[in-house]
N, C-alpha and C positions, 0 to 999 in steps of 0.2 A: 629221834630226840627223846630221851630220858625224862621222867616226870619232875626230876630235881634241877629243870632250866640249865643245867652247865656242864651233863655228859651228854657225848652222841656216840653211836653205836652201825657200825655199818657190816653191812651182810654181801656178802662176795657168794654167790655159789659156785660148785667146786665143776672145772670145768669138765663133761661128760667123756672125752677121747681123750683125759689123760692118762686110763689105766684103771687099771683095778687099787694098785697101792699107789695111794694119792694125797698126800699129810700136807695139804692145800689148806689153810687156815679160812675159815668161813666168817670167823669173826671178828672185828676191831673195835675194840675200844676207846675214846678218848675224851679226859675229861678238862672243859676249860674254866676261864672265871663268869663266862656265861654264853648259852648259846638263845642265840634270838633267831626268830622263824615268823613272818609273816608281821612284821610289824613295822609302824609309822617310823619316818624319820624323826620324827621328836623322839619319839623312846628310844629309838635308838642311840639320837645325840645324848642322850640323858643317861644312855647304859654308860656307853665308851667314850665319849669325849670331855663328857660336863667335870668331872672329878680333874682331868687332867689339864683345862684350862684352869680353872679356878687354883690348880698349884703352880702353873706358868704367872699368875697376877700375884702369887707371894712369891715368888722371885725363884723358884724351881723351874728348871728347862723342860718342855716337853717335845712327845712325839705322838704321834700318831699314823701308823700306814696301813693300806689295804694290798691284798695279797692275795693270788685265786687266780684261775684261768680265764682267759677272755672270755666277757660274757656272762663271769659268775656274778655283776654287780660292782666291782671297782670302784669303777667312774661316778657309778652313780650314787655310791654311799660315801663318797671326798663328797663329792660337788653335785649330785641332784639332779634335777630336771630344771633352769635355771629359767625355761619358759612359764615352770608355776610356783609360786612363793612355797606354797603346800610343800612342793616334795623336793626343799632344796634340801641339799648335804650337810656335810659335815664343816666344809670350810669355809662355807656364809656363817651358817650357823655362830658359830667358835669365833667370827668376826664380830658379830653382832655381842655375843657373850663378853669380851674381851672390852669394848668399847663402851656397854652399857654396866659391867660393875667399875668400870673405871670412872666412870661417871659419879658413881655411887658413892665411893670411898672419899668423903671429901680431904681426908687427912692423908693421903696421898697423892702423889703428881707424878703420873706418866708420859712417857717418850715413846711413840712407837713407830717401827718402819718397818717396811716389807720388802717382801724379794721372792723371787718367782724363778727357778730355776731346771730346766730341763735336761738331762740324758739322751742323747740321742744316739747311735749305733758308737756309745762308749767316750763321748765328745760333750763339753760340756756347754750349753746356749743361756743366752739373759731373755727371759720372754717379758724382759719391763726396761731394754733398753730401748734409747731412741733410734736404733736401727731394729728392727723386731729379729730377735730369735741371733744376735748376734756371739760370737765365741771368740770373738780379740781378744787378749789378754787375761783370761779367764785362769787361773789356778787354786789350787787346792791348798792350804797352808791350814798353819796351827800356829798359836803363842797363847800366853800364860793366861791372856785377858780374854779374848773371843774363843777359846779351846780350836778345834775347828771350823774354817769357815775358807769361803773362797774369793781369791781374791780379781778385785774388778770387777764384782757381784754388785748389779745396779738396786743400792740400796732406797727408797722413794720414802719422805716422811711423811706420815699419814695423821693428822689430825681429828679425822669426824670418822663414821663408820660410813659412809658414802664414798668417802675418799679410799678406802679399802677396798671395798668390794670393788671401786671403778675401777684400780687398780689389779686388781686378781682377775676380770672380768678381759680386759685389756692382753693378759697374758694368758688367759685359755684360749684368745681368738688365733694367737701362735703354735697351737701345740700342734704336735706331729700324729695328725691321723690318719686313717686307712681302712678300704672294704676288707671285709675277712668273713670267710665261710662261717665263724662262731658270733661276728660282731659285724654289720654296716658301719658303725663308726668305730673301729678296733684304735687305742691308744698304742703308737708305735714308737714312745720313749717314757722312761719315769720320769715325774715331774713332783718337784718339791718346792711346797709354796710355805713361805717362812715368815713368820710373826715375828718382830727383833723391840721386848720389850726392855726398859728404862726406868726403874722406880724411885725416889725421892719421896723425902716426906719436906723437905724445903728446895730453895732454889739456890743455896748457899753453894758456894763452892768447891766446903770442905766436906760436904755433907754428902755422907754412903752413900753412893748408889748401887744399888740391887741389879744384875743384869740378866737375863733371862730370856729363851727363843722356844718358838711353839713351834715342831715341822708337823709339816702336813704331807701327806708322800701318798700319793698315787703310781702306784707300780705297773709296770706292763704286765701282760697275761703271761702264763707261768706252760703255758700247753706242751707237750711237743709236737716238731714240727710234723711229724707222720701223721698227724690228725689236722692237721689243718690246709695239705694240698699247696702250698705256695714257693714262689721260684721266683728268681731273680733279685731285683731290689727288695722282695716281701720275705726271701730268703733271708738275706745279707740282713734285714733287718731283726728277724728270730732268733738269727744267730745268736747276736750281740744282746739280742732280751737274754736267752737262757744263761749265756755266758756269766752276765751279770749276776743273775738270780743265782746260779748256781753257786759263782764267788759268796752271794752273801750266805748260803744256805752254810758255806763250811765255814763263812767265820762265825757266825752264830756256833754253831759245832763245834768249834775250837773255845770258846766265850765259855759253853756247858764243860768242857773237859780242864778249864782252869789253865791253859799250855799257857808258856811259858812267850809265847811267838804267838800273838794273833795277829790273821792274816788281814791286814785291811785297805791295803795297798794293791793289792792282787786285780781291784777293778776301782772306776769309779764312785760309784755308786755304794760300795762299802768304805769308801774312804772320806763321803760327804757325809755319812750315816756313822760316822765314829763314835761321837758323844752320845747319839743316840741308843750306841747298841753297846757297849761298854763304859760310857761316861757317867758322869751327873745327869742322869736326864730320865722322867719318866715317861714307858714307852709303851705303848696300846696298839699289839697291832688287830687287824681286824682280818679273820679271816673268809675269803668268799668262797664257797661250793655250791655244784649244779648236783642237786638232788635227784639227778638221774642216774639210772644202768648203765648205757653208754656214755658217760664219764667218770665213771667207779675211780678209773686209775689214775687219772688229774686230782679226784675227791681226795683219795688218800694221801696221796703226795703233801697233798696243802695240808690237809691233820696232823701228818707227821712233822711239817715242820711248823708250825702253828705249836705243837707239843713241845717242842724245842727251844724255842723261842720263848714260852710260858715258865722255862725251869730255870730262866737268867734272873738270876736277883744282882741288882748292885747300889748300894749308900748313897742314898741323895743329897747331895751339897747344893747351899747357896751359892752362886757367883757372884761377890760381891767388891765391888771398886772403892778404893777411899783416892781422891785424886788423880784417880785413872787406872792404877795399878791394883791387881787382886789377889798378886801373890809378893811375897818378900823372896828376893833370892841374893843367898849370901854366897853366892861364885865371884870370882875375882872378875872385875870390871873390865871390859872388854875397850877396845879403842870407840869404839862409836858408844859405846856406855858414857865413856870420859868426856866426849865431842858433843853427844846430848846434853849433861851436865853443864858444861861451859857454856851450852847457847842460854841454858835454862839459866845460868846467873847474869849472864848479858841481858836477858829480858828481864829479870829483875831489875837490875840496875837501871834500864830503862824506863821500869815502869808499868813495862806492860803485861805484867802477871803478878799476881798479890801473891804474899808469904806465907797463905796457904797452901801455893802449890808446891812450896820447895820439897824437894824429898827428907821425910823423914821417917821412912819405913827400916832404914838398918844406919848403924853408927857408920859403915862405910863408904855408902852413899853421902851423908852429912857431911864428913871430914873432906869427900873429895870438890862437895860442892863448898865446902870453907874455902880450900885451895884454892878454885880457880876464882872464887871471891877476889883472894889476896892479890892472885897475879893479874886481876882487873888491875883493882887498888893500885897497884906498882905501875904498870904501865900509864894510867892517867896520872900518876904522880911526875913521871919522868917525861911526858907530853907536855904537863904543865911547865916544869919547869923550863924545858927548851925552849915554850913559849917566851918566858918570863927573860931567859934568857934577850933574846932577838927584840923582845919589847922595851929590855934597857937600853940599847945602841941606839934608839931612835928618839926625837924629839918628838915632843906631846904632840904641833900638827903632823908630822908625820904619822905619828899612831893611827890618829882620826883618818885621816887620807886612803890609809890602808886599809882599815876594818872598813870602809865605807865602797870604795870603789876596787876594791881589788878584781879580776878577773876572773869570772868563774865561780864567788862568790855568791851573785842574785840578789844580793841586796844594796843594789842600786836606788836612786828615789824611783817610787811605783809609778808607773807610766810613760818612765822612759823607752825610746824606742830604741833595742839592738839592733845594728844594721848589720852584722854578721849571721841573725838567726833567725829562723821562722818561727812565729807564730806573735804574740800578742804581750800586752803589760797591761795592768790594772791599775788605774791611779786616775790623774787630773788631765782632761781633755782641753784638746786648744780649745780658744776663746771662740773660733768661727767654725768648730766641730757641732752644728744647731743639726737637730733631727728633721727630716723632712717633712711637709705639711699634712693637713690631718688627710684623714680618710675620706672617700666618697662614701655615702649609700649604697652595699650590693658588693663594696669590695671586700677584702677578707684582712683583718688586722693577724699585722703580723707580733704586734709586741716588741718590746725591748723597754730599754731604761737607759736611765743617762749616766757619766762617769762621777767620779769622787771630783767633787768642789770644794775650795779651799771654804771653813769655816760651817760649810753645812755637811759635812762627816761622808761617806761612800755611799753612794748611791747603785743601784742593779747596774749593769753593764752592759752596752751598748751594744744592736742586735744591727750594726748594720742598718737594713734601709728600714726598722722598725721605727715607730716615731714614740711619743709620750714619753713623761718626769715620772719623777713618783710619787704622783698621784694618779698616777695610768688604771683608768679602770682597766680590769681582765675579767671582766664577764664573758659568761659563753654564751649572752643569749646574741643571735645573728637577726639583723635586719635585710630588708632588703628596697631597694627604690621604688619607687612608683604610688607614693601616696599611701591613706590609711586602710582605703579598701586592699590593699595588695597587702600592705603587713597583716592584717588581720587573718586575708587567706593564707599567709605564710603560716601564724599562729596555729590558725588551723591546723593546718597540713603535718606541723611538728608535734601537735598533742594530740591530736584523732584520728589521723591515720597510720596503720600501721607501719608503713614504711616509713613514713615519714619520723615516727618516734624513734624507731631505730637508727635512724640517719643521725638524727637529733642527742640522742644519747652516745650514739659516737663522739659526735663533733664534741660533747662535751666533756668528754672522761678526756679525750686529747688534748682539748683546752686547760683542763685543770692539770693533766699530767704538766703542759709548758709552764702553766702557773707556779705550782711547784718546785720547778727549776730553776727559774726566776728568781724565787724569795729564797734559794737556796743561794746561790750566783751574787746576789745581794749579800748573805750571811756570810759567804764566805769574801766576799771583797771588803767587809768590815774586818773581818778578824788578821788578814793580810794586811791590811793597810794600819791596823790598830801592834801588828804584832812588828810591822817597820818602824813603827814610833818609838816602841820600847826599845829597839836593838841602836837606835839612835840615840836616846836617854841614858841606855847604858854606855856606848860606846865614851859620851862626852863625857859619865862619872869616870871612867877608869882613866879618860887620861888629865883628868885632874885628879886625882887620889892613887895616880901611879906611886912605887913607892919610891918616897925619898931615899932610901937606905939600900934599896936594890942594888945589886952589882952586876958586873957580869956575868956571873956566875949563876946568879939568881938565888941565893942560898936563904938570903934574908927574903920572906914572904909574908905582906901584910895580910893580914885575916878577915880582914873586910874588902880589900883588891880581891881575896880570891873571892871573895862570894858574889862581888860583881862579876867577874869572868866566870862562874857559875853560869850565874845569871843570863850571860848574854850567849852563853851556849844553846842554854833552854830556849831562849827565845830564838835564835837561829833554826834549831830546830821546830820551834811553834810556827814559824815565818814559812818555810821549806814544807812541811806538811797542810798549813794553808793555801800553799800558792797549788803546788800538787791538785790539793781539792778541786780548786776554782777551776783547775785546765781542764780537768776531767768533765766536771761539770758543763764549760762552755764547749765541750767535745759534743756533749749530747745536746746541746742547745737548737743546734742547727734541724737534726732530723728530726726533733721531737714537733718543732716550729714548721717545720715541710710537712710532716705527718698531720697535725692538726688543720694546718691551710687546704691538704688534700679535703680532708672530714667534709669542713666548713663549703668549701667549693663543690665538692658529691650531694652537700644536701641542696644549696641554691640550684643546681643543675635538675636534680631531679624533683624538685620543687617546680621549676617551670617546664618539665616532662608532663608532671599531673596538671597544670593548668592548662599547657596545651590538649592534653586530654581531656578535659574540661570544657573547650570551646574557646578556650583562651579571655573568658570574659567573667573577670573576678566577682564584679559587680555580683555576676548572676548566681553567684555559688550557695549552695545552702550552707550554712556554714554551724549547723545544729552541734551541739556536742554530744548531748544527751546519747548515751546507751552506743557512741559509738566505737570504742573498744568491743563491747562486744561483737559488734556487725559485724567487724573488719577480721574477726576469727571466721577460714575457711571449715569445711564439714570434717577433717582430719584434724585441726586444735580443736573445736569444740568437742569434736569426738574422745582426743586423747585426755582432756579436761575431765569430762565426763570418767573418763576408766580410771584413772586416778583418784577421783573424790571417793568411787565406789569400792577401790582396792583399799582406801586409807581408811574408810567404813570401817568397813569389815575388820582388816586389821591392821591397827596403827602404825606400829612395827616395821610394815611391808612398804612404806611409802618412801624410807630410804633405799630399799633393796629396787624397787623396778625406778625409783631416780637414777641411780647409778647402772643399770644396764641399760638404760635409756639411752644417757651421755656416753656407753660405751658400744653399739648396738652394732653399729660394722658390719659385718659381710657374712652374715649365715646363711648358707644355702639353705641347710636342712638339718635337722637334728636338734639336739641340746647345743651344740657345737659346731662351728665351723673352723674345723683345721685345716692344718696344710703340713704337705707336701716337702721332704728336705732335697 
């Protein structure tokens, strides 16, 4: 290493049996933008990666890979030693960076998600889907807005830096490792773990969004196989490492010679690495060498292309969104262009997307989105009047008769019962529909509420053999029979012992979840039963302010008829979306109410587990509070309590990083890492 930090110089001697004329080069030169030698992972996060997140949070894409023979340090300069805070890597580090200047910026507002995706003998796996290490549907694709990306890539949204790291943590427990004569834990796929950030300076609609992706690329060893001794599946798996590597080595080559055709297709791994090696993207790779003689010819190899790689320059561009789209393209509109468009003015006309998002990137995008405006416009013109048509043939009660009871409809009075259909109606309960008597002591409420009653408006919706009106308390605290002395040891038992808290805190988060659903089940039997009244009030305006003048034809049309017949579409619609709600809702009524009855019934039960352990004699019980959370920690929480205060000590920082290896700790035999096996 050269005294200027950024040349290194390697010395080959020339070998003794090859002759007397011998023009064997002794020496190599080569110089990078820095060479680092025996140093912390902080400096080194601070050589090579700090610069290149901090331009991923202005909205530039980044990269970073390591690259080297098994063994040169890879692994351990991505990701560290992930059993000491001290010597983690690069892509905690760059989590933490990432999380805590976003933090920072108050005049900005980030989105961020991750994705963890591995190479495996040329095959591509999700190590963050809910099957671990899964490759269904996984493809490689490009378009105007994501550049490349793959698709069916389990993308996970991450809010805090705990949830990140849980997450990256989660997907190293996947990765594909293996013993090897250079490495006990030799990586035997490339793994790229992806940062997918989101910037906003509001939450508006219309307002730019910045897009922007950090990769982190952990590459397999670069060795060949005549040094490394292996056969069979350790073969098959070398293969397809060098295969790769060598693909990338010449599109890089191809990238420095400016051709015309570069190769990035040729393998995976160069074709996921696109943006990063020819795109918008800045890219850092790191290169690892064994400063030994016997790996002189691994050492040069990684120089030379390390030299390669340093001589790509390419223009950094923003990627940035206004309403979704990052580019304008004035190509002639394609059929699904046109079919997008159309849905896009049906969701206007509906409603359900503001006039900020209409396209108005090119005039002919506008004009076609006018078009299928008009030919809305025209068909509900010509619907109308067919209406208006068939509504003049008919007498006023007729009208009524029909909007009201027609088949198929739904808007029948609420709480009529269909004897053609399954399931239920919300409305007015017979008169001898009484809920059944209260509860005992010891049993488990199940909850419900009572039907809509004429003059006192909807009430929650009847649960079945649940009993209470509404004024039904729903508290979660559970009693139990047997006098004061037994509630109290209940009391006990639910705030000072530890099982019993956790029992306790079940039962209660299930009690509030039914709650919840309940007062929503109510909400929504008001807005049904409120939005039948309306289509009833309209129905009776239109057929008295039908039009006098109407013909058959329908030609003549009053202007205040149609804004009733507006009117009573919308609420058809507000009717049909309410009742929707409510079914759905009472879908999950049931199991939420079984779920919580379980809770409630798990703690009574093991509640008189500990009394009978107890002696069975409540009377006798100490029933102290004082200091008992403590006690009830065995020598492993108080232990792990203890390692935590003194980690968080020391360094603050650290007390998200070993929470989320903690929640993600899983099955390490040994090492940094426990992998597995494809």
């Amino acid at each position: 290493v050269e005294q200027d930090g950024a040349s290194i110089t390697v010395h080959v001697p020339k070998e003794a049996d090859a002759g007397i004329i011998n023009n064997q080069a002794e020496s190599f030169a080569f110089k990078f933008d820095s060479v680092l030698e025996n140093v912390t992972q902080e400096a080194l996060y601070s050589s090579v990666a700090s610069e290149v997140v901090d331009s991923v949070l202005a909205g530039f894409s980044g990269c970073i890979f390591a690259y080297g023979q098994t063994g040169a340090g890879k692994t351990f300069t991505m990701a560290g030693d992930i059993r000491n805070y001290v010597h983690r890597g690069v892509i905690p580090r760059a989590i933490h960076h990432i999380f805590h200047e976003a933090d920072m910026r108050v005049d900005k507002i980030y989105k961020t998600k991750v994705s963890y995706l591995e190479i495996y003998n040329d095959q591509l796996y999700d190590l963050l889907a809910p099957t671990p290490g899964s490759s269904e549907g996984l493809a490689i694709m490009e378009d105007a807005v994501q550049g490349t990306f793959v698709r069916g890539l389990t993308l996970v949204d991450v809010s805090t830096e705990e949830e990140a790291l849980a997450q990256y943590f989660v997907g190293e427990q996947g990765r594909s490792t293996a013993q090897h004569v250079l490495n006990a834990h030799s990586s035997r796929s490339h793994c790229v773990f992806t940062l997918h950030l989101e910037m906003r300076t509001s939450e508006a609609a219309s307002e730019r969004a910045v897009l922007s992706r950090l990769h982190l690329v952990d590459l397999a060893g670069s060795e060949r196989t005549k040094k490394t001794n292996v056969s069979g599946q350790s073969m098959k798996e070398a293969q397809f490492i060098n295969k790769s590597l060598s693909f990338l080595e010449q599109t890089v080559a191809a990238l420095g010679r400016r051709d015309a055709h570069i190769p990035y297709r040729q393998s995976r791994l160069t074709n996921v690495l696109k943006d990063a090696l020819g795109g918008n993207c800045k890219t850092v790779m790191v290169a690892n060498i064994w400063g030994e003689p016997s790996h002189v010819e691994e050492t040069l190899s990684t120089l030379r292309f390390a030299s390669r790689v340093r001589e790509l320059r390419q223009e950094l561009a923003m990627r940035d969104a206004l309403s979704g789209k990052a580019r304008v393209n004035y190509d002639d509109l394609s059929e699904a262009d046109l079919k997008d468009l159309q849905a896009l003015a049906n969701s206007f006309l509906q409603g359900e997307v503001d006039v900020e998002q209409l396209p108005c990137d090119s005039v002919k995008r506008i004009r076609e989105c006018y078009k299928a405006l008009r030919l809305m416009a025209q068909a509900a013109q010509a619907a109308l009047h067919t209406q208006l048509r068939e509504a003049a043939s008919l007498t006023g009660a007729a009208l009524m008769d029909r909007a009201s009871t027609a088949p198929g409809t739904g808007l029948g009075d609420v709480g009529d019962v269909d004897r053609g259909k399954l399931g239920f109606q919300v409305g007015m309960a017979p008169p001898d529909a009484r809920p059944a008597g209260g509860l005992q002591l010891g049993s488990l409420s199940g909850g419900g509420g009572g039907a809509a009653t004429p003059g006192a408006g909807p009430r929650s919706v009847e649960n079945g053999s649940g009993g209470g009106g509404p004024h039904e308390s729903h508290s979660a605290t559970i009693t139990v029979a047997g006098g004061p002395e037994r509630n109290a040891a209940f009391s006990h038992y639910k705030h000072d012992i530890a099982e019993g808290r956790n029992l306790n805190t079940i039962a209660k988060d299930r009690a509030a979840q039914l709650r919840d659903v309940k007062a929503a089940i109510k909400d929504s039997t008001a807005d049904v039963n409120a939005s039948k009244s309306e289509i009833d009030r309209l129905t009776a305006l239109l057929a008295e302010r039908r039009p006098s003048g109407a013909t058959r034809d329908g030609d003549i049309v009053d202007a205040e008829y149609l804004n009733l017949s507006q009117a009573l579409k919308a609420a058809k619609l507000a009717y049909r979306t309410a009742f929707d709600k409510l079914k759905d809702l009472r879908g999950s009524l049931e199991a939420l109410a079984a779920s919580a009855a379980q809770a409630k019934q798990e703690l009574i039960t093991e509640f008189d587990n500990w009394v009978a352990m107890q002696g069975g004699n409540v009377a006798g019980l100490n029933l102290g509070g004082s200091g008992a959370e403590e006690s009830e920690l065995d020598a492993g929480e108080a232990f792990e309590r203890m390692q935590l205060a003194r980690l968080a000590a020391n360094d603050p920082d650290s007390a998200v990083f070993h929470s989320a290896l903690k929640k993600t700790a899983g099955v390490r035999a040994s090492g940094a890492f426990g992998g597995m096996k494809r």
